[in-house]
C-alpha positions as YAML, in Angstrom:
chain: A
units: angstrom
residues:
- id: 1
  name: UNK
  ca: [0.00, 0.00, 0.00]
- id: 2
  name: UNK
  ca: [1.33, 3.45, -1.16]
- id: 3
  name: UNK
  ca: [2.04, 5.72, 1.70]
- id: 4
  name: UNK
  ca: [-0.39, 8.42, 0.41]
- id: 5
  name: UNK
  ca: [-3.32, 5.94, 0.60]
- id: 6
  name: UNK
  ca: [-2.14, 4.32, 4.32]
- id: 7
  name: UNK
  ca: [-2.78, 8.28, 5.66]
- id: 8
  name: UNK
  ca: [-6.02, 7.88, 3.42]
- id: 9
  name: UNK
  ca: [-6.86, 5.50, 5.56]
- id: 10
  name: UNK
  ca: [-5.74, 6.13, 8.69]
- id: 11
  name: UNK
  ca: [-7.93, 9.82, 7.71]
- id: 12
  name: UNK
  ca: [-11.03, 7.62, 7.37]
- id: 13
  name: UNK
  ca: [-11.26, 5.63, 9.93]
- id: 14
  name: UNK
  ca: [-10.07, 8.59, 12.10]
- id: 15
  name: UNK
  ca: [-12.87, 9.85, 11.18]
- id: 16
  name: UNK
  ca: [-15.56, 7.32, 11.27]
- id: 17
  name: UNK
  ca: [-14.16, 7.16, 14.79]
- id: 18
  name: UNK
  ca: [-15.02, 10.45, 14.99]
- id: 19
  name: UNK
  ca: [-18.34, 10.43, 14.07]
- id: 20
  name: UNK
  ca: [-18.72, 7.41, 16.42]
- id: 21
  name: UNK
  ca: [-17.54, 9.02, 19.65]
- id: 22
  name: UNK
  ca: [-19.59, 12.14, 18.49]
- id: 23
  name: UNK
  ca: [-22.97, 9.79, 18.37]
- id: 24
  name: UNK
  ca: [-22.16, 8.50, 21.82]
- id: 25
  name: UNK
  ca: [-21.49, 11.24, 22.96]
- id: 26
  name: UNK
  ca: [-24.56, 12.90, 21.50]
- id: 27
  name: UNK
  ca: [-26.68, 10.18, 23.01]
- id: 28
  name: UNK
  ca: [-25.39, 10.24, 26.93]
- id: 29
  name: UNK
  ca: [-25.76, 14.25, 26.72]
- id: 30
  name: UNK
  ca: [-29.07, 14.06, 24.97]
- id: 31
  name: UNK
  ca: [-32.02, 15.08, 27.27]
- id: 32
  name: UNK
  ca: [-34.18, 13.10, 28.97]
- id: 33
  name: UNK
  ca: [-37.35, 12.23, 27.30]
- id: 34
  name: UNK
  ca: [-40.58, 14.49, 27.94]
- id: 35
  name: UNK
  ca: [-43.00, 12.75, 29.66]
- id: 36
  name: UNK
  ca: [-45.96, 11.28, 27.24]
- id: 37
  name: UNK
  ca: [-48.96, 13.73, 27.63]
- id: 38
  name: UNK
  ca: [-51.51, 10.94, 27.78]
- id: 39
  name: UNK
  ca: [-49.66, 10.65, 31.64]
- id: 40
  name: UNK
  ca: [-51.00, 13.72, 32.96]
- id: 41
  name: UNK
  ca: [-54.36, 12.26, 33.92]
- id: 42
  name: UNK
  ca: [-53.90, 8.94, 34.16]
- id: 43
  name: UNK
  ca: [-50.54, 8.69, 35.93]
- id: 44
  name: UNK
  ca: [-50.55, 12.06, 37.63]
- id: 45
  name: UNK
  ca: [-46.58, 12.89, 39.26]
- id: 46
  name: UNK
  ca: [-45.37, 10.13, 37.68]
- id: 47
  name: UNK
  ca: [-41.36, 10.50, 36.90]
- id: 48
  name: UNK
  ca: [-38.73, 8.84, 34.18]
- id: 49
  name: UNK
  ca: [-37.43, 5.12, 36.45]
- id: 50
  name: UNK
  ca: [-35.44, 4.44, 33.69]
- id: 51
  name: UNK
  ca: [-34.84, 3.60, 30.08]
- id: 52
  name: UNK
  ca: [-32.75, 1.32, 27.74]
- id: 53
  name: UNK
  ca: [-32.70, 0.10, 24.37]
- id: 54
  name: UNK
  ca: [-33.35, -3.78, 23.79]
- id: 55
  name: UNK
  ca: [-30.84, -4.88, 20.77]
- id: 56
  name: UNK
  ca: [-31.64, -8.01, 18.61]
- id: 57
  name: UNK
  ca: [-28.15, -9.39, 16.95]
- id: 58
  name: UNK
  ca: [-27.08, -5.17, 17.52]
- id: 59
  name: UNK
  ca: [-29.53, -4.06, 15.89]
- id: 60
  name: UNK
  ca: [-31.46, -1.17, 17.65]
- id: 61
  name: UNK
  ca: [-35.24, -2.98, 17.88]
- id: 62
  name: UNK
  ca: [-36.78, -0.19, 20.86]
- id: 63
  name: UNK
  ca: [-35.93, 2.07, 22.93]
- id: 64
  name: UNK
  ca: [-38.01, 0.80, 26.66]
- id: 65
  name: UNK
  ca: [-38.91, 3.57, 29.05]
- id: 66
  name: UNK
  ca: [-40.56, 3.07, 32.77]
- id: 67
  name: UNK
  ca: [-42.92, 6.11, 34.14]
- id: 68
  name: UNK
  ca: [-43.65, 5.74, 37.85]
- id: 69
  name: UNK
  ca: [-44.42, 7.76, 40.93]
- id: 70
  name: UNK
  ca: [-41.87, 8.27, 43.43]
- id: 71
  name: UNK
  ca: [-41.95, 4.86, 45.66]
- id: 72
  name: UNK
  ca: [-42.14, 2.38, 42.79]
- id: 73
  name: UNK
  ca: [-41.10, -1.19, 44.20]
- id: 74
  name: UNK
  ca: [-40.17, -3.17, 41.84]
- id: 75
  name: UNK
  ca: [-40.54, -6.35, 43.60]
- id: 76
  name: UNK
  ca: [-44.47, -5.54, 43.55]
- id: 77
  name: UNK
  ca: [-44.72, -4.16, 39.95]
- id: 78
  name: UNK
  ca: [-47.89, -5.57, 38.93]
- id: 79
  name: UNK
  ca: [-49.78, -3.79, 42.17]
- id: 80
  name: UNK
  ca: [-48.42, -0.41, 40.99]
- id: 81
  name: UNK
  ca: [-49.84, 1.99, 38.71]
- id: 82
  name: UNK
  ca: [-47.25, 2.59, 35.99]
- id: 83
  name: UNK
  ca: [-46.77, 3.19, 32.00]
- id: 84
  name: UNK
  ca: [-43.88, 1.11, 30.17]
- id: 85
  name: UNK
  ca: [-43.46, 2.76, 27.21]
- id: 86
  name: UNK
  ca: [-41.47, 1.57, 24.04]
- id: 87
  name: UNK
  ca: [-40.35, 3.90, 20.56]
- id: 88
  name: UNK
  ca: [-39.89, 1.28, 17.56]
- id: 89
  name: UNK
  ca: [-36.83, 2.20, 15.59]
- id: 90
  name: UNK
  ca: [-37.66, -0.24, 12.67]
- id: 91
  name: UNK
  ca: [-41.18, -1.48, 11.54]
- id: 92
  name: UNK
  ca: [-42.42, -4.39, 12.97]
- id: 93
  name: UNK
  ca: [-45.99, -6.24, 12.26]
- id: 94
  name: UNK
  ca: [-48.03, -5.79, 15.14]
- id: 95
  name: UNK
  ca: [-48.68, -9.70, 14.57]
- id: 96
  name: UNK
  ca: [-45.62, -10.85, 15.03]
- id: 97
  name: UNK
  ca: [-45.03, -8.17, 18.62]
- id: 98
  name: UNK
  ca: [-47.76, -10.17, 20.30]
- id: 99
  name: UNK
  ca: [-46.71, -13.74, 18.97]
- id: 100
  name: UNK
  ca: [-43.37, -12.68, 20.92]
- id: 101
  name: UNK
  ca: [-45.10, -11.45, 23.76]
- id: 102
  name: UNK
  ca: [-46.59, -14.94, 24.46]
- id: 103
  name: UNK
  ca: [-43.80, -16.57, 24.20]
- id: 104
  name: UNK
  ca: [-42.20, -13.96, 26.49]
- id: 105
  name: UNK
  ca: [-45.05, -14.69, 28.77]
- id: 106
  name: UNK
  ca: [-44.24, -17.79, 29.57]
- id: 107
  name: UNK
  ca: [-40.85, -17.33, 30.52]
- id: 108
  name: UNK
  ca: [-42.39, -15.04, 34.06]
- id: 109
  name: UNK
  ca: [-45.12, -17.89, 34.85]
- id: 110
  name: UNK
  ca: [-47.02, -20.50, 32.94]
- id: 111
  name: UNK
  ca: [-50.77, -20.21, 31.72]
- id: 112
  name: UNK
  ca: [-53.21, -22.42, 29.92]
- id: 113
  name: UNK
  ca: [-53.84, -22.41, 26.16]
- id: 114
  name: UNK
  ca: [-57.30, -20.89, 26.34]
- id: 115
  name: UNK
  ca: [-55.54, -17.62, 28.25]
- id: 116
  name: UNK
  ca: [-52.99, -17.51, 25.41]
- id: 117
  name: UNK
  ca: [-55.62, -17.26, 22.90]
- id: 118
  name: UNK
  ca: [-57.53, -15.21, 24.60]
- id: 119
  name: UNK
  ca: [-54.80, -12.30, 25.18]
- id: 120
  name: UNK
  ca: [-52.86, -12.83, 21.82]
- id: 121
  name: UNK
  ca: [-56.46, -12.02, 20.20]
- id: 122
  name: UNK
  ca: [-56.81, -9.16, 21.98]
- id: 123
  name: UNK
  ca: [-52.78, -8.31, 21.82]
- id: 124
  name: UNK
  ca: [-53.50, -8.29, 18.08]
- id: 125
  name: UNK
  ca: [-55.71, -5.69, 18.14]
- id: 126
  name: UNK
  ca: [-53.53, -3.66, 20.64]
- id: 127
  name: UNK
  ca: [-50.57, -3.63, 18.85]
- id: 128
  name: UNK
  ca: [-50.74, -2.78, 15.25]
- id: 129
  name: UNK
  ca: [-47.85, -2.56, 13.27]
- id: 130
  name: UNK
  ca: [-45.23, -0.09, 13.76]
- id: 131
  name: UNK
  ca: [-42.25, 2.05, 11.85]
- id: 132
  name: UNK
  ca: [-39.34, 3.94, 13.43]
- id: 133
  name: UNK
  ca: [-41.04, 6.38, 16.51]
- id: 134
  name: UNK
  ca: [-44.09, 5.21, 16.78]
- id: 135
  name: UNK
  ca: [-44.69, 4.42, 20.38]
- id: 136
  name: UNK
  ca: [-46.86, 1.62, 22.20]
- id: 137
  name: UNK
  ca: [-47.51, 2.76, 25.50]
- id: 138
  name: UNK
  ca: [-49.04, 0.14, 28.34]
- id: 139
  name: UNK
  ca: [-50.62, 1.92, 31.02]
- id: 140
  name: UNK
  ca: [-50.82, -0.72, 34.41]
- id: 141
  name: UNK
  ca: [-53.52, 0.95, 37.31]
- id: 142
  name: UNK
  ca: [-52.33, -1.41, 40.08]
- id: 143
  name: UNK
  ca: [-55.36, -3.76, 40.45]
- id: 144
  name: UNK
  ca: [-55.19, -5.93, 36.79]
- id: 145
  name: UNK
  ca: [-56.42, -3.45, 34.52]
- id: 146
  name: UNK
  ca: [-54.39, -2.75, 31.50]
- id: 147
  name: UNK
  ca: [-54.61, 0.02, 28.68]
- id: 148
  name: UNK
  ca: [-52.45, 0.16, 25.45]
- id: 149
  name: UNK
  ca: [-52.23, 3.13, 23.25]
- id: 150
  name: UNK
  ca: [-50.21, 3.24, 19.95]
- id: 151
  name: UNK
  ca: [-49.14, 6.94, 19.42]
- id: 152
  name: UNK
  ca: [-51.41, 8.49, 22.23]
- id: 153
  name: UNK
  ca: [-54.44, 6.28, 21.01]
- id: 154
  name: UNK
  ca: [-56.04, 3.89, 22.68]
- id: 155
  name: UNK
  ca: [-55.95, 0.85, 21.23]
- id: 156
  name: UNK
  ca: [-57.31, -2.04, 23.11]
- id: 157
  name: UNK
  ca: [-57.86, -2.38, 27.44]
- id: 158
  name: UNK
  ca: [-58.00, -5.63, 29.15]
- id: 159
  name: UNK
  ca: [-59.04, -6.59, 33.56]
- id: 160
  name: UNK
  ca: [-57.02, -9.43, 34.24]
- id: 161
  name: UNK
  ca: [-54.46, -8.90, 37.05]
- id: 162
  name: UNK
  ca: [-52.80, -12.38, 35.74]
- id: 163
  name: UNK
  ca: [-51.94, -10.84, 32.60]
- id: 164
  name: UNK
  ca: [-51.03, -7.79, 33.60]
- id: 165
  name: UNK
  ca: [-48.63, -9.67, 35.68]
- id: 166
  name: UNK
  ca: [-47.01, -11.41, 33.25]
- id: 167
  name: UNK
  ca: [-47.20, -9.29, 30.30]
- id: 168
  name: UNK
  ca: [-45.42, -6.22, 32.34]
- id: 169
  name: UNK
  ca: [-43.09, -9.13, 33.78]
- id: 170
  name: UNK
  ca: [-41.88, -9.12, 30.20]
- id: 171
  name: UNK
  ca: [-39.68, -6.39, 31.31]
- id: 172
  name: UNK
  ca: [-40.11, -5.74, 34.73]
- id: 173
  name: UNK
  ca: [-39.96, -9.79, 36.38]
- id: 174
  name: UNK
  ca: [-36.53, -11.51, 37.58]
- id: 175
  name: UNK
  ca: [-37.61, -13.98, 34.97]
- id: 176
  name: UNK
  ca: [-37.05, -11.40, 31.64]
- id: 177
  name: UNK
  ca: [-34.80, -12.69, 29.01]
- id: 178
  name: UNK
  ca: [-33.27, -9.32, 29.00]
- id: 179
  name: UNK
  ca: [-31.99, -8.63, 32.33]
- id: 180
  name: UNK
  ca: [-29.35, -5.65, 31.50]
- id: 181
  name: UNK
  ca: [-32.88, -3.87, 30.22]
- id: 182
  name: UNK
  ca: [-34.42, -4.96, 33.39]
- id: 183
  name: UNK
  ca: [-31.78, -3.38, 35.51]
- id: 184
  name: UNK
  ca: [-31.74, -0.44, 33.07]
- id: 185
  name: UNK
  ca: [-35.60, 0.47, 33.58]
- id: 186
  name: UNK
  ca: [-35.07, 0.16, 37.41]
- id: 187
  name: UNK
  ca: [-32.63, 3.10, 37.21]
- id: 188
  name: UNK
  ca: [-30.30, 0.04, 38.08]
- id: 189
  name: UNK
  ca: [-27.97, -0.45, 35.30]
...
């Protein structure tokens, strides 16, 4: 290699390294996301827990974000009023988020067939399908009932404290398969 295209080279990936340490560094001085407005009367005082991004094979898939009120034990999630809100950065078929979701299910407790049915039917209508910032929102009250909005509209509600349980334990129970997300909601990681 001639010497004039080694510095070439060395110039590029100088600065692709750059523009690297400039995105990270963008993203850790970035401001804190707004709280959603659809909070203010459903989830009155509630505050940012925490937030991280769940990866699939490094791929940015959503960026996960936990709005509580001061006092949030996590221990007790599914007792607690709370909104776990995700922002897609790819599309994704609203189909296939709830097909996941069951199967994620599973992993916090099991639950008969008939129950899976019954939620991915209704998961189907919750979640439609999404492109990069649209946000699904799940609103928890505490005693089982569930609402989920797709960019501040409600899109489906459900009264079972058993799935609430185990659909928020998605993110929120010792048993998640992402536990570095886990800890990052909980202000933890």
């Amino acid at each position: 290699m001639s010497e004039l295209r080694r510095r070439q080279a060395l110039g590029w990936g100088a600065s692709l390294l750059a523009l690297s340490m400039t995105a990270m560094t963008h993203d850790l001085l970035a401001a804190p996301p707004a709280i959603p407005a659809e909070l203010g009367s459903t989830l009155p005082g509630a505050r940012l827990v925490g937030t991280g991004v769940l990866r699939f094979f490094g791929l940015r898939v959503y960026e996960a974000r936990l709005w509580a009120t001061a006092g949030f034990n996590p221990q007790d999630y599914a007792r607690q009023p709370f909104a776990l809100e995700l922002v897609y950065d790819r599309k994704l078929e609203g189909e296939a988020i709830a097909e996941r979701s069951i199967a994620e299910m599973r992993r916090v407790a099991p639950f008969s067939e008939e129950q899976a049915r019954q939620w991915l039917r209704m998961m189907k209508q919750a979640f439609p399908d999404v492109v990069a910032q649209d946000r699904l929102l799940g609103l928890n009250d505490g005693t089982g009932k569930v609402v989920f909005l797709h960019n501040g509209r409600e899109t489906a509600a459900i009264d079972d404290a058993l799935y609430a349980r185990l659909f928020f334990g998605i993110w929120l129970s010792e048993q998640t398969s992402a536990p570095a997300l886990r800890a990052a909601l909980l202000g933890q990681g």
